[in-house]
N, C-alpha and C positions, 0 to 999 in steps of 0.2 A: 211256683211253689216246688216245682218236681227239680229244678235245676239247682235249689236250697236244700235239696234232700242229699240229693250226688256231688254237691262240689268238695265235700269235705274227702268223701271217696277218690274223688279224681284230684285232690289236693295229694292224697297219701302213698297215691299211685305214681302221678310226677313227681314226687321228693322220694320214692322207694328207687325209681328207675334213674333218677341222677346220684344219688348213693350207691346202689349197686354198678352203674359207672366207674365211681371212684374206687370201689374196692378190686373191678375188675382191673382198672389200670393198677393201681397198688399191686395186686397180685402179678401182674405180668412184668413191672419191675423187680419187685422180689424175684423172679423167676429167671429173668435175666442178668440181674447182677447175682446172684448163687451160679451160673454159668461163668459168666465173665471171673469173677474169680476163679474156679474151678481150674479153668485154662490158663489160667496166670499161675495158679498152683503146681499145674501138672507141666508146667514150662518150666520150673525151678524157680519162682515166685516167692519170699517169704512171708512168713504170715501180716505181717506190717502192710507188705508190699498188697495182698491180698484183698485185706481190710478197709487200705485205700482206695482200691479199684470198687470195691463194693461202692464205699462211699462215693465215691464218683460217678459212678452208674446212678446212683438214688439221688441226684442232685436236687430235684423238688421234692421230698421228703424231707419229713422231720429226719436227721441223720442220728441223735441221742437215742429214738427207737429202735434203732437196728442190732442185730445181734448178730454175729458174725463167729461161725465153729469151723476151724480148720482140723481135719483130722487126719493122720498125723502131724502133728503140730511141728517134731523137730527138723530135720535132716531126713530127705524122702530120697531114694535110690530110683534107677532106672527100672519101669516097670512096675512097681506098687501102686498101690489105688492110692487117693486121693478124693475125699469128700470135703464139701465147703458147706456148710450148714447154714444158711441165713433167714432169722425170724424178725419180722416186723407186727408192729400194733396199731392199726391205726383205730381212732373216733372217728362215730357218725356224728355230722354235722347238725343233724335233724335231732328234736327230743324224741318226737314218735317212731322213729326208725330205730333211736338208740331205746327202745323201750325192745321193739320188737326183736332187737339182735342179743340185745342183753349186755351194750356198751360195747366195749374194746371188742373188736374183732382180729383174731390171731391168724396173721397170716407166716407160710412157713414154706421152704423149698430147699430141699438138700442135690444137691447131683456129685458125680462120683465120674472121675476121670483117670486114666493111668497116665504115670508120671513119663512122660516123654526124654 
């Protein structure tokens, strides 16, 4: 009887900690490919050039979620900064997890590199 009490608990517990898995990986590719372009940026990279590499860093992601801000966008001189702004969305797989998060979770990573 007591094991009919707590399974639902320890159901929402195993589906909370393989979710929070996936968002932590999610997040640690976001985090990586806003780097990876960054440096391809501050290499003389154009934004194209950037966008792809992002894309290609998130190769198991959905790639249509991805958001990609290159700032300055045109012609970058020696020396200037250089920010790559990359936002993702991903869904919880679980309903009860997408209750307690509140659905799409945003994730976001900016870094800032001078232009070599």
């Amino acid at each position: 009887m007591e094991f009919a009490l707590i399974l639902p608990f320890l159901i929402l517990i195993l589906l909370g900690v393989v979710e929070f898995g996936r968002f932590f990986n999610a997040w640690l590719m976001v985090t990586h490919s806003s780097r990876e372009g960054a440096r391809l940026a501050s290499l003389g990279g154009s934004s194209l050039q950037v966008e792809e590499r992002v894309d290609l860093v998130m190769t198991y992601f959905d790639t249509s979620r991805i958001t990609v801000t290159i700032s300055p966008s045109g012609t970058k001189s020696r020396g200037d900064m250089v920010t790559v702004i990359v936002n993702y969305d991903i869904d919880p797989l679980t309903p009860m997890i997408s209750i307690i998060t509140g659905g799409t979770v945003h994730l976001h990573s900016d870094t800032v590199m001078r232009v070599e």
